[in-house]
C-alpha positions in Angstrom: 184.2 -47.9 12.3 186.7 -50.7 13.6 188.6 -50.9 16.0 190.7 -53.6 18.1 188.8 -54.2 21.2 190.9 -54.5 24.7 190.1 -58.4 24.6 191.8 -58.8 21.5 194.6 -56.8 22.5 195.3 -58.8 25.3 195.1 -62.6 23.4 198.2 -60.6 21.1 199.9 -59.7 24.3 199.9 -63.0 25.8 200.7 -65.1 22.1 203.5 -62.8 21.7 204.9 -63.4 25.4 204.0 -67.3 24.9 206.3 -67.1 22.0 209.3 -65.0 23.2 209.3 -67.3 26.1 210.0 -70.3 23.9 212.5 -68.5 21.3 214.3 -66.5 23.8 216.2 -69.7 25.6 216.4 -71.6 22.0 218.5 -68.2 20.8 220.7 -68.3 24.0 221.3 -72.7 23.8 222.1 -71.5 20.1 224.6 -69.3 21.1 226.3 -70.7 23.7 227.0 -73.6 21.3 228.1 -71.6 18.4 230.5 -69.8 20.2 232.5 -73.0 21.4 234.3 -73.2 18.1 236.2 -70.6 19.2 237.7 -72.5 22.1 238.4 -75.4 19.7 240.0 -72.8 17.1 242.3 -71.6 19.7 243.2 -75.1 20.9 243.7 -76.4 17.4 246.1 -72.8 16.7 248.2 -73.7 20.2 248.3 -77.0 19.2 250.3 -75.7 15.6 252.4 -73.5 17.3 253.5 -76.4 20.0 254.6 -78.3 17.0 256.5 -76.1 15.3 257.7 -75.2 18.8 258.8 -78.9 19.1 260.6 -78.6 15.5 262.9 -75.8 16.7 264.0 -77.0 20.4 263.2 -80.7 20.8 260.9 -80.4 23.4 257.0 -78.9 24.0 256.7 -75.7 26.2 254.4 -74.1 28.8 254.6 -70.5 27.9 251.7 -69.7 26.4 252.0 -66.2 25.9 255.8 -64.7 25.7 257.0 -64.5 21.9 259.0 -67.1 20.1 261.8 -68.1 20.9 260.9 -68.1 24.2 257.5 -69.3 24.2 254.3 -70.0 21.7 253.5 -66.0 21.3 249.4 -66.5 21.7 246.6 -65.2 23.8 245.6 -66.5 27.0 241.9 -65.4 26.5 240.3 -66.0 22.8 239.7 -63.8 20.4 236.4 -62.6 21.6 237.2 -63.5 25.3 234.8 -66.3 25.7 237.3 -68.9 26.8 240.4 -68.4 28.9 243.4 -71.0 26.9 246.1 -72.2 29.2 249.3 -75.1 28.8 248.3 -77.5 31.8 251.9 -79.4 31.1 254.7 -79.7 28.6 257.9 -81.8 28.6 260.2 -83.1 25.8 257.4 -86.2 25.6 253.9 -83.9 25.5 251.9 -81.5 26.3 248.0 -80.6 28.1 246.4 -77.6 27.1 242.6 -76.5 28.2 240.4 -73.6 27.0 237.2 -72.7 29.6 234.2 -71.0 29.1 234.5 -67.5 30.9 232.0 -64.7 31.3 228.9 -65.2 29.8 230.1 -68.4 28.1 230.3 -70.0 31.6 226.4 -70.4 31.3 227.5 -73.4 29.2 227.5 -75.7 31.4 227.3 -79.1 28.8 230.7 -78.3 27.6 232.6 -75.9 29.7 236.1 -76.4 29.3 237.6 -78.1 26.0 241.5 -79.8 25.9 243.6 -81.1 23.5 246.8 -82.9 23.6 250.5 -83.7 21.8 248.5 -87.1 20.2 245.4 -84.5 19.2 243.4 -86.4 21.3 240.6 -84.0 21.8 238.0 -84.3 25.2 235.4 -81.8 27.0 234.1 -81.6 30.1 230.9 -80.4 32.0 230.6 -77.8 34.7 231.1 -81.0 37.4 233.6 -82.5 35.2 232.1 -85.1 33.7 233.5 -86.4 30.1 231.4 -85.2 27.4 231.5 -86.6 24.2 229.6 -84.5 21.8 231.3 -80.9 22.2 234.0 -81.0 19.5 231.8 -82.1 16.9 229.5 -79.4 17.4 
């Protein structure tokens, strides 16, 4: 009769906690990356409305979340509340809009807040505020 000694047990114990130590932080880096295309979404959406915005009164505007006419009619906080979206500034000549991480996306510290402006000229920053260059195209 066979059976799995205490030994052996133990060398599965530790190969399993070896490898969950590894995948676990890969799995979490994986999703804090995939979820930043839902800050670029939402930018890329405001950044629609602000030009049709601009079509119907001749000028970009900073109210984010009151219905048209009056404003853009959006969410300040995406979809699956991972970034907060605001409208930095907007005049007749442009505008500045940011998303940033919040809750658990704040963990993301490589890209952490994403902006876009009237020229679609589209940046990120780090959690010190550093340029990055990488986070829209991922």
């Amino acid at each position: 009769m066979g059976g799995v000694s205490l030994s052996e047990l133990l060398v599965v114990i530790a190969v399993s906690a070896i490898l969950a130590s590894i995948a676990v932080p890969s799995y979490r880096a994986y999703l804090l990356r995939s979820r930043r295309v839902e800050a670029t979404a939402a930018l890329l959406q405001l950044s629609a409305a602000q030009e049709q915005f601009y079509l119907q009164h001749n000028t970009y505007t900073d109210q984010l979340t009151p219905a048209p006419p009056d404003g853009l009619g959006l969410q300040a906080v995406t979809e699956n509340g991972f970034y907060d979206v605001a409208i930095d500034s907007a005049d007749t000549a442009g505008f500045h809009a940011t998303a940033r991480a919040r809750g658990d996306q704040a963990d993301d510290s490589h890209c952490a807040a994403f902006t876009l402006d009237e020229t679609g000229a589209r940046t990120a920053r780090d959690g010190g505020d550093a340029v990055v260059t990488d986070c829209w195209s991922r």
